[in-house]
C-alpha positions in Angstrom: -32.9 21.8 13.4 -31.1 20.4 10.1 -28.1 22.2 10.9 -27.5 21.1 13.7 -28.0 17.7 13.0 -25.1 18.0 10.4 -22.9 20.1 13.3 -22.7 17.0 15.4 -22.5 14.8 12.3 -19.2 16.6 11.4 -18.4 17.1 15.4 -19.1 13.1 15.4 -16.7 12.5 12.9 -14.1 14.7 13.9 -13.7 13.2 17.1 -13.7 9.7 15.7 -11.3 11.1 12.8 -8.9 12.3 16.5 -9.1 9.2 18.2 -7.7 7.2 15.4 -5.0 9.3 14.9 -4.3 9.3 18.8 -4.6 5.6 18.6 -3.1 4.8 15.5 -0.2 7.4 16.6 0.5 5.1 19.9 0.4 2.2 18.1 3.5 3.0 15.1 5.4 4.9 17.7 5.4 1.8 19.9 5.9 -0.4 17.1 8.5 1.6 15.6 10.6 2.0 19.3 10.4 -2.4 19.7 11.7 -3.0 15.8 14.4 -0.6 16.0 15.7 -1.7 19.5 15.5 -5.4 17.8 15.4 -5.1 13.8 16.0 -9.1 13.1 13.5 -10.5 15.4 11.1 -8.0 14.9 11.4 -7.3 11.1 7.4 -7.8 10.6 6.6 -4.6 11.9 7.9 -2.4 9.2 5.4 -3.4 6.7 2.5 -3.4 9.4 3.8 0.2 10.9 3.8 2.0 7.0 0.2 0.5 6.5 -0.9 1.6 9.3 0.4 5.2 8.3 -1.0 4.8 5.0 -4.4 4.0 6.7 -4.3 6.9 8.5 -3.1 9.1 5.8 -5.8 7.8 3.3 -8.5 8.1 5.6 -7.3 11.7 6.6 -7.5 12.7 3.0 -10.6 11.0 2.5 -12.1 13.5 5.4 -10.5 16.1 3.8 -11.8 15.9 0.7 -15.3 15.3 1.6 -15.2 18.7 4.1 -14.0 20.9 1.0 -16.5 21.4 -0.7 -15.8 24.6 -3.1 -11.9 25.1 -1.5 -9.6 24.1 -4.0 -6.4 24.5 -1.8 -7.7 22.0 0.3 -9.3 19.6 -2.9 -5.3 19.3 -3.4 -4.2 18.6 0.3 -6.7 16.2 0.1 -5.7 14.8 -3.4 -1.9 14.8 -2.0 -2.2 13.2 1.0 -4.2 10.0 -0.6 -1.6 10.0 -3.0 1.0 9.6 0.0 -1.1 7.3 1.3 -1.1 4.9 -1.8 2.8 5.7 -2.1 3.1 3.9 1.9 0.3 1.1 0.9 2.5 0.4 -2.1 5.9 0.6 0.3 4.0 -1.5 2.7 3.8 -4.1 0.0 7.0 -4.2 -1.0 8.4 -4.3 2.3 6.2 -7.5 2.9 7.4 -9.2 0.0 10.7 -8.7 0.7 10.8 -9.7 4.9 9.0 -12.8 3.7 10.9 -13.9 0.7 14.2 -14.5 3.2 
């Protein structure tokens, strides 16, 4: 009965782990089509469009590297896409700082 507990715990967060990509995918794809077809009025999106990204890559990895448990291969897919992650939080950042110091 354990294990099938844990099967639906892992099935439970799957699905949540899909449905935030599908949502989060929507959401920078629509974002990304309304700043490019207006970049000066609609400049504040970049920064919000890589965080989200780095949200999504961060918590990806995250789920990754808590499924792997003895896999080494994917220990370092997981490792690498956090580090992405941090690399887009950290170009989120710096893309705010410099819409808003104009």
């Amino acid at each position: 009965m354990a294990g099938n507990e844990k099967r639906r715990k892992v099935r439970g967060t799957t699905v949540a782990l899909d449905t935030m990509h599908i949502v989060i995918g929507i959401a920078i794809v629509l974002m990304a089509v309304v700043s490019f077809l207006n970049p000066e009025e609609y400049m504040i999106l970049f920064p919000i469009i890589f965080l989200l990204a780095a949200i999504l890559n961060l918590v990806t990895g995250n789920h990754k590297l808590r499924r792997s448990k003895r896999n080494q291969r994917q220990k370092i897919s997981a490792i690498g896409q956090m580090i992405f992650g941090s690399l887009l939080t950290v170009l989120a950042i710096v893309s705010a700082i410099s819409i808003w110091w104009r």
